[in-house]
Phi, psi and omega in degrees: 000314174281014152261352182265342161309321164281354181261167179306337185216140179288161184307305166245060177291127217261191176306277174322335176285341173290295184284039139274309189312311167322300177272344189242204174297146211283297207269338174285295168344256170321319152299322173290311106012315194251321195277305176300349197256305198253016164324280182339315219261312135019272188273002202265299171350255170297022166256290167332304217291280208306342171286340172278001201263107198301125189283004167275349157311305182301319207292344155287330172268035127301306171293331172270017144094038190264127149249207201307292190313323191276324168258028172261331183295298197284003180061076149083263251207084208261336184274349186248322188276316171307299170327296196302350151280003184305290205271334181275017162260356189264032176269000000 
C-alpha cells in the first residue's frame, strides 16, 4: 500500500486526473480529485435529507415578513429551520 503511495500519480487515473497531478501539488491534487468524485453523491444525499424538512417553516417565515431572498440566505426560517439542518450535514 505504501508504494503506490510514492508514486506520482494513481495508477488507474484517467487523462485530466494526470494533468492536475502533473501541474499541481501531488496532495492539492488529489484532494480536488476526490472532493469532485463524492460531489455527486454528495448532493443527491442531501437534497433528499432537505426535502423531508417542512415548507411550513418558510411559510412562518413569510408572516413574519421574510421575503423569498432572506429565506433562502438565512435557510428559510433560520431560527426554527437550522437546528433541523443539523444532522444532515453531518452525513
Amino acid at each position: 500500500m505504501l508504494g503506490h503511495a510514492a508514486r506520482p500519480y494513481p495508477l488507474k487515473a484517467g487523462k485530466p486526473q494526470r494533468i492536475l497531478i502533473i501541474n499541481f501539488q501531488i496532495m492539492l491534487s488529489l484532494i480536488l480529485i476526490f472532493t469532485a468524485m463524492s460531489m455527486p453523491s454528495t448532493v443527491f444525499i442531501l437534497t433528499g435529507f432537505m426535502k423531508t424538512i417542512p415548507y411550513d417553516l418558510e411559510d412562518s417565515g413569510r408572516i413574519d415578513g421574510a421575503n423569498e431572498w432572506i429565506i433562502y440566505l438565512q435557510g428559510h426560517n433560520y431560527a426554527s429551520d437550522c437546528p433541523l439542518h443539523r444532522p444532515g450535514n453531518h452525513l
